[in-house]
C-alpha positions in Angstrom: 22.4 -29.5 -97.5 20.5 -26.1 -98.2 22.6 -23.4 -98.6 22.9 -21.0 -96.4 20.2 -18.0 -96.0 22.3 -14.8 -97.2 24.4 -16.5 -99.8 24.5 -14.8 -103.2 21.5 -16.8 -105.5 19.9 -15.5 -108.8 16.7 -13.5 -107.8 13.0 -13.3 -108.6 11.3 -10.3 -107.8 7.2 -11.3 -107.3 4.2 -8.6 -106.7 2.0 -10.6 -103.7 -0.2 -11.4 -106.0 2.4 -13.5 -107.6 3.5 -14.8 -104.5 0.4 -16.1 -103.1 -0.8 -17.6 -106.8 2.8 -19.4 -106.8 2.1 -20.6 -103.1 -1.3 -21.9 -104.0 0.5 -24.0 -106.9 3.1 -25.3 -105.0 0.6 -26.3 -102.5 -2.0 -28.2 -105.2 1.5 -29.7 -106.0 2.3 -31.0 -102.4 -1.7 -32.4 -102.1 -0.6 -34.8 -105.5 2.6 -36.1 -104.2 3.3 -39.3 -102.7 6.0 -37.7 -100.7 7.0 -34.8 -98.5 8.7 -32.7 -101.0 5.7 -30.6 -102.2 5.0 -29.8 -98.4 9.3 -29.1 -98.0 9.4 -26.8 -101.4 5.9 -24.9 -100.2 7.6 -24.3 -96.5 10.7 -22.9 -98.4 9.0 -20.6 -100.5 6.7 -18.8 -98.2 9.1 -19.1 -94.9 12.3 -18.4 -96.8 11.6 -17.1 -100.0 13.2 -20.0 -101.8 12.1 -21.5 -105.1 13.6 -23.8 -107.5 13.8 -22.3 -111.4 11.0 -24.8 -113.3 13.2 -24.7 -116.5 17.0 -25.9 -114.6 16.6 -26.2 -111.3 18.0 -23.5 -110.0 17.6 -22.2 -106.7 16.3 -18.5 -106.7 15.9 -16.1 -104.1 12.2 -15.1 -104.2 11.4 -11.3 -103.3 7.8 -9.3 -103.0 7.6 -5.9 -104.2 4.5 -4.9 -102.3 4.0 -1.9 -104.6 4.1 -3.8 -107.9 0.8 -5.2 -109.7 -1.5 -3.0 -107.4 -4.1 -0.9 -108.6 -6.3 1.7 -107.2 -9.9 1.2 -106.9 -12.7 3.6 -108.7 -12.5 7.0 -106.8 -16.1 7.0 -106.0 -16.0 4.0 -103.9 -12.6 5.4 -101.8 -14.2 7.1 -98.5 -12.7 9.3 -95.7 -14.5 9.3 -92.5 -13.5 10.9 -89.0 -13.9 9.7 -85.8 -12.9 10.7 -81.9 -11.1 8.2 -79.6 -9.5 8.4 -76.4 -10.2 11.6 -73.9 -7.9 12.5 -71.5 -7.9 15.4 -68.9 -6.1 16.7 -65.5 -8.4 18.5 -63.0 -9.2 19.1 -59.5 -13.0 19.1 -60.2 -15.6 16.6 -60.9 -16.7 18.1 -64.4 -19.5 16.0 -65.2 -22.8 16.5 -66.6 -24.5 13.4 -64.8 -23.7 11.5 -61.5 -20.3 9.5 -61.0 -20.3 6.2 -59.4 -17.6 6.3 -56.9 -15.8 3.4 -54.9 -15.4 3.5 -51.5 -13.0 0.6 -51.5 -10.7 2.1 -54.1 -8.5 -0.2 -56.1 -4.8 0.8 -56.6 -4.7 0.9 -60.6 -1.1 1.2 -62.1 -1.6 3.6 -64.7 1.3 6.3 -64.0 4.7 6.6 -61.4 2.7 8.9 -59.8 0.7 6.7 -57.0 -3.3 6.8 -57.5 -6.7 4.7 -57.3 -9.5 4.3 -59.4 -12.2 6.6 -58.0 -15.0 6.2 -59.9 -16.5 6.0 -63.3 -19.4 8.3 -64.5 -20.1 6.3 -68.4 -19.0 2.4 -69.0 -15.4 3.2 -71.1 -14.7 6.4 -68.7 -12.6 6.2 -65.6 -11.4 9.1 -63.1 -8.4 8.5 -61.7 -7.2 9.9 -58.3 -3.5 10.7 -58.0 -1.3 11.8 -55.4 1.8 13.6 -56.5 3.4 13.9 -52.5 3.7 10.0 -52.4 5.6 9.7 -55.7 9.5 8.7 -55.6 11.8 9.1 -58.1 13.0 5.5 -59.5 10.6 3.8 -57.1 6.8 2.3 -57.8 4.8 3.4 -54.8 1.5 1.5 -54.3 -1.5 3.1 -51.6 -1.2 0.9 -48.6 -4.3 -0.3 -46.8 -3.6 2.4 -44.1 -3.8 5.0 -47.2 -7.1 3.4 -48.4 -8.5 3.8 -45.0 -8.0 7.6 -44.2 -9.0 8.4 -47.9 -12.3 6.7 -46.9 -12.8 7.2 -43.7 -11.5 11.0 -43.1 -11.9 12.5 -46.4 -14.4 10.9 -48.4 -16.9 10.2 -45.8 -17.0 13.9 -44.2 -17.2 15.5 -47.3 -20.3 13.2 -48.5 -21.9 13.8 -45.3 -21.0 17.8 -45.5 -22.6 17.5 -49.1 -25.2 14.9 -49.5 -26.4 13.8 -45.9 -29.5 12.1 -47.0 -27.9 10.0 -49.4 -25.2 8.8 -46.5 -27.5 6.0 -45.9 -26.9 4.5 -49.4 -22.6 4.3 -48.3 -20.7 1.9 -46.3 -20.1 2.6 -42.4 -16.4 2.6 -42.7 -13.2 1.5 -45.3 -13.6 -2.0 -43.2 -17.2 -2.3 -43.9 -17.0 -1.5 -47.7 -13.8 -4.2 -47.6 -15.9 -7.2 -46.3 -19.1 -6.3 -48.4 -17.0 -6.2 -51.3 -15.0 -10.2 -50.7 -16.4 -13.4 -51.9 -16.4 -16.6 -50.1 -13.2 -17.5 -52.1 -11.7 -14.2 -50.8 -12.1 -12.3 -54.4 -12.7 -8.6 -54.3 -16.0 -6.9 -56.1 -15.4 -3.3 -56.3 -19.3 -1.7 -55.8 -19.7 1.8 -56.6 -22.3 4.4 -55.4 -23.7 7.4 -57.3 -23.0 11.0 -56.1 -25.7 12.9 -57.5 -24.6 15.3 -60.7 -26.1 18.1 -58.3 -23.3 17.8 -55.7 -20.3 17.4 -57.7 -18.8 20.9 -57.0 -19.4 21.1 -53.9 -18.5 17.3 -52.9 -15.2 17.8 -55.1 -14.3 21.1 -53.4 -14.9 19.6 -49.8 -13.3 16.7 -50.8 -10.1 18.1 -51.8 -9.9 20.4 -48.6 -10.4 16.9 -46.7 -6.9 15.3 -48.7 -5.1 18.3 -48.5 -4.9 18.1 -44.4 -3.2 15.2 -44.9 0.8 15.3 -45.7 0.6 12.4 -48.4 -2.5 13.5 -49.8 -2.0 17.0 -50.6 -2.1 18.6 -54.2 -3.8 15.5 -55.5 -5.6 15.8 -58.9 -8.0 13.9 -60.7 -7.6 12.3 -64.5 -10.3 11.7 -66.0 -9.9 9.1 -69.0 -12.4 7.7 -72.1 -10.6 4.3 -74.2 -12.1 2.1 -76.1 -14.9 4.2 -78.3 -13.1 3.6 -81.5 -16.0 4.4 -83.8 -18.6 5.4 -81.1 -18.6 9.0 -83.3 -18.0 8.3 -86.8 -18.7 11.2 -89.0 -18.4 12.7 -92.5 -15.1 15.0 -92.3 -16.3 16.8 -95.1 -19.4 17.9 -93.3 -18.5 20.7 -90.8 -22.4 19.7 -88.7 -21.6 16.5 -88.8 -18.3 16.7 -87.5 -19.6 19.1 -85.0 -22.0 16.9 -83.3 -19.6 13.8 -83.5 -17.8 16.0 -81.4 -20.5 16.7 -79.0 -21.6 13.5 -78.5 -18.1 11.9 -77.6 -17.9 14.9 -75.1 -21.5 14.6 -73.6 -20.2 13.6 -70.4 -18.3 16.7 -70.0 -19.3 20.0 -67.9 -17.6 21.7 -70.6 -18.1 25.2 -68.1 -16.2 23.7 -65.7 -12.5 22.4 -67.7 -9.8 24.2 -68.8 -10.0 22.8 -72.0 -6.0 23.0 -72.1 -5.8 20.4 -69.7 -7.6 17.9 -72.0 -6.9 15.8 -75.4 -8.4 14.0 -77.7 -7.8 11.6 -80.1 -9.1 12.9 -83.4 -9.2 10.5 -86.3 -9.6 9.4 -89.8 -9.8 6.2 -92.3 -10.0 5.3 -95.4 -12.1 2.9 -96.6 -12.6 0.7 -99.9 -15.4 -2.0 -99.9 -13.2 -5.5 -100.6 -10.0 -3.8 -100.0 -7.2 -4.0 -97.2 -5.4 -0.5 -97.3 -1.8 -0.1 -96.3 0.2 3.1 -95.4 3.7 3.4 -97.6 6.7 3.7 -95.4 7.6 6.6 -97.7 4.5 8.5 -96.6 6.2 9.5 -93.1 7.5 12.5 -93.5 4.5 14.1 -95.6 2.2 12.7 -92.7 4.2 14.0 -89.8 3.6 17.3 -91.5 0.4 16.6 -92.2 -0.6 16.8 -88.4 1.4 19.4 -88.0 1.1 22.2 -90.2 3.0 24.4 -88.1 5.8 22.8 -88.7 8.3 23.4 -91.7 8.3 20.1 -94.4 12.6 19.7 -93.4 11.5 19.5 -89.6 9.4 17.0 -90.7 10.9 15.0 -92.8 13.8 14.6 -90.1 11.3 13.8 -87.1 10.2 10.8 -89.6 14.0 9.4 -89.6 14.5 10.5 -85.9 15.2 7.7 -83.0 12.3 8.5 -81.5 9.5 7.7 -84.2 8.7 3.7 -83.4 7.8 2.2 -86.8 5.6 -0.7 -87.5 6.1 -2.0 -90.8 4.0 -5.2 -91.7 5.9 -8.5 -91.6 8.1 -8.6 -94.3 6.5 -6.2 -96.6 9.2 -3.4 -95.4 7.3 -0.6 -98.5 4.2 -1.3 -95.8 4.6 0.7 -92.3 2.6 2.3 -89.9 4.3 4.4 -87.2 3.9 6.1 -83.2 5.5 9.5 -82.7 5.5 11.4 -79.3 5.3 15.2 -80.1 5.9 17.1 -76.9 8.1 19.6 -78.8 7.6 19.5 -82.3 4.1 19.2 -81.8 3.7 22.0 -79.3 2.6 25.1 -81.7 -0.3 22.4 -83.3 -1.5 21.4 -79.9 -0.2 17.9 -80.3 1.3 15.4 -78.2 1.3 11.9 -80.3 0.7 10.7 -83.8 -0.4 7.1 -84.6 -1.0 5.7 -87.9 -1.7 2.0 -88.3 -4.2 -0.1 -90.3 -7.0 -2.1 -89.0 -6.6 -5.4 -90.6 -4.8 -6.1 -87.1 -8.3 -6.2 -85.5 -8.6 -10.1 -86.5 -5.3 -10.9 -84.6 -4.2 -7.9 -82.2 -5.4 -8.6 -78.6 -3.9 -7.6 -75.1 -4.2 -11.1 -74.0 -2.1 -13.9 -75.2 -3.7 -16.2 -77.7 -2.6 -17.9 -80.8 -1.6 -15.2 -82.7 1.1 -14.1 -79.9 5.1 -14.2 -80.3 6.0 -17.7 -81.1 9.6 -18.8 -79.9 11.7 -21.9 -81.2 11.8 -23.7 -77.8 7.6 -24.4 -79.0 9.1 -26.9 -81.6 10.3 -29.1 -79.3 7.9 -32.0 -78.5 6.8 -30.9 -75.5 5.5 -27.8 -77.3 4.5 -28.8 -80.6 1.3 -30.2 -79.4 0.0 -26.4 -78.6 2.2 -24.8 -81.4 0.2 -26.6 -84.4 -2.6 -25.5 -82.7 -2.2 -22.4 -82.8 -0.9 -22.4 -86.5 -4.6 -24.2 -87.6 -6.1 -21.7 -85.5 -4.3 -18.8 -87.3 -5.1 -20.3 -90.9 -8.4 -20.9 -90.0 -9.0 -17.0 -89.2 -7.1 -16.2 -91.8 -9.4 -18.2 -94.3 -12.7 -16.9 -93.3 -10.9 -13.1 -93.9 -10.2 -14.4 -97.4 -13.8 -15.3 -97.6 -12.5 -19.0 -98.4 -13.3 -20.3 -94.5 -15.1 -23.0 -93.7 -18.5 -23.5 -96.2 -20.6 -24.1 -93.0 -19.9 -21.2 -91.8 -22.1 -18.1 -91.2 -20.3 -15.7 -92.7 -18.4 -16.0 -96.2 -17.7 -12.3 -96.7 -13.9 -11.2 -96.6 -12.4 -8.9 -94.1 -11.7 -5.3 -94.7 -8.7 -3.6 -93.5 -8.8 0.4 -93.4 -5.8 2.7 -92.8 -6.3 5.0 -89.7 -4.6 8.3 -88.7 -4.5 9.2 -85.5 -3.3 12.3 -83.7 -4.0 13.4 -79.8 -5.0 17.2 -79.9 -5.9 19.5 -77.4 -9.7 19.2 -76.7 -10.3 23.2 -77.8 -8.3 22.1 -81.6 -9.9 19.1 -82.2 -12.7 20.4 -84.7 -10.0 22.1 -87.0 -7.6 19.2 -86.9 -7.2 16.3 -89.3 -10.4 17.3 -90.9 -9.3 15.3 -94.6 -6.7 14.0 -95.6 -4.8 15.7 -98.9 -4.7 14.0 -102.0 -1.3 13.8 -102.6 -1.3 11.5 -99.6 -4.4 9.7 -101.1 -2.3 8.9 -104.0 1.2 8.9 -102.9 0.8 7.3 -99.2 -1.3 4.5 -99.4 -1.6 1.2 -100.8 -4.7 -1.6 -101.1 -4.8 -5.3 -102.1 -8.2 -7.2 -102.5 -9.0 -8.8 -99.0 -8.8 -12.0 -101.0 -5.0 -11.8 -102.1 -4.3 -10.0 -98.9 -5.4 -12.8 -96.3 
């Protein structure tokens, strides 16, 4: 009978390129045998970091010093490069500098406690928002009825179209009912349509439109937020390179009226990586504290250096490798001299795996072992080994690609829209060479 997991054994301490050379024996060694027990001693290594002493035959208890046996590659082929993300901004205008395409039928979208509908969407990753604080309750989630949908439609949205843009009122639906029954299938599924209001009318359609919502009780004070996900390297740039950076900047921001924001209503995500061809980098967990300060150099190293131990920084480390951790901080307070509300830092080796949607690569729980799960379980399992192996670059021969997968480490910080060009601009070298980590893709995967 095995012994049990915690109980004292003689240890081995492996760097992961030990460990995965040891694993790759022990697995040549299970393909030879006639039995089981190559495939049994292989689990226990890599699942339980078991391993029997070749010499006596003593069980050891295997661990991997992620730090040991790594080496850092040539300094001219380590890059920094910046990038902008995610926009976010609270207004009661329509700042755009082309035409939004608004839906009359607007779907309820639950983003916030604070009740509000998709209004429209001016690029294909951009979405405004329209919220309505007077309808909010404390504790409670509070959904636009139909009878909400209607009036916006119908009394507010409709006069001021026809106060701003009469000859274009030929191009909108007659009524909320109207736009409903255009917009369902014949298996009763919803398609959303939108219509353009010109880039011309903005101002004046928002300013109307507003004065419409505010006669109503539950519509008053409401406010637009206007949002940008999902351009993760639609601005890469050279930090070093203050023109570059500059029109990065301007070209993640195109769609804004910049005349017409407070630009302290709006953030940014501002960015950087670093980048190694053939390598997977890796933050050290022991870079927190210097990182934290890092974003904010406002704030003193001992502030910082406690916010990295504090209950309220969520840390990622990666599996088992507990020296390897990213980390999310909210910075309302400690971030507010700096203009910043949240730090990320993560690495992007997740891309082959992370996905909102539940695939193979999901939280696997020991009820899938029984037989009426196993089926789908070993699925999954060749599935993830089969990814895994065309990142190594040892895949399937037949297929197209053969190259491994790099992984870069990415810093992330949400600044105010007004800091963004002076923050995170390069990251220090102390950090370069005390906060980060890489393996070749190869051994990694």
């Amino acid at each position: 009978m095995p012994t049990y997991p915690d109980n004292p054994l003689p240890s081995r301490q492996l760097s992961l390129i030990q460990f995965v050379q040891e694993a790759k024996r022990l697995v040549s060694i299970a393909d030879d045998a006639e039995d089981n027990s190559g495939i049994v001693a292989f689990v226990k290594f890599v699942l339980a970091g078991r391993l029997h002493n070749d010499d006596d035959e003593r069980e050891l208890r295997v661990f991997v010093n992620a730090r040991q046996e790594t080496r850092r590659p040539a300094e001219e082929t380590v890059t920094q490069r910046g990038d902008f993300d995610s926009i976010i901004g609270i207004t009661r205008t329509l700042p755009f500098s082309s035409a939004i395409a608004a839906i009359p039928d607007g779907c309820t979208v639950s983003l916030h406690l604070i009740p509000n509908i998709l209004f429209g969407e001016v690029e294909k990753q951009q979405q405004t928002l329209l919220f309505f604080p007077r309808l909010y309750r404390k504790q409670e989630k509070v959904l636009l009825s139909q009878h909400h949908l209607k009036l916006i439609y119908n009394r507010c949205m409709r006069p001021a179209l026809e106060a701003t843009v009469p000859e274009r009122m030929s191009h909108w639906p007659h009524d909320y009912e109207s736009a409903m029954l255009r917009g369902r299938d014949a298996q009763n599924r919803l398609h959303f349509q939108a219509e353009n209001i010109p880039q011309y009318a903005l101002s004046d359609f928002c300013d109307r439109f507003l004065l419409e919502l505010d006669k109503h009780e539950a519509f008053k004070d409401a406010f637009f937020c206007h949002e940008v996900r999902g351009v993760k390297n639609a601005s890469v740039h050279d930090p070093h390179n203050e023109e570059d950076r500059a029109l990065a900047f301007d070209e993640a921001t195109r769609w804004i009226d910049s005349g017409k924001i407070n630009p302290s209503d709006w953030y940014i995500d501002a960015a950087l990586e670093v980048h190694s061809p053939g390598m997977v980098w890796h933050w050290l967990e022991t870079a927190r504290p210097e990182l934290i300060k890092t974003a904010l150099p406002s704030v003193p190293a001992e502030r910082a250096a406690a916010a990295a131990n504090s209950t309220k920084v969520y840390v990622d480390h990666c599996a088992q490798l507990y020296d390897l951790a990213g980390f999310r901080l909210e910075t309302p307070a400690i971030g507010k001299l700096d203009k910043i509300k949240y730090i990320n830092v993560y690495t992007t080796d997740k891309t082959s795996s992370y996905a909102l949607h539940k695939n193979c690569f999901c939280r696997h729980r020991a009820s899938e072992l029984l037989p009426k799960g196993m089926e789908r379980l070993l699925k999954d399992v060749e599935d993830m080994s089969r990814v895994f192996g065309q990142c190594s670059g040892a895949g399937d021969p037949d297929a197209d690609l053969m190259e491994v997968q790099e992984g870069c480490a990415r810093f992330e910080v949400r600044v105010r829209l007004d800091k963004a060009l002076d923050t995170l601009k390069v990251l220090p070298e102390r950090i370069l060479r005390n906060g980060l980590i890489c393996y070749p893709a190869e051994v990694w995967w």
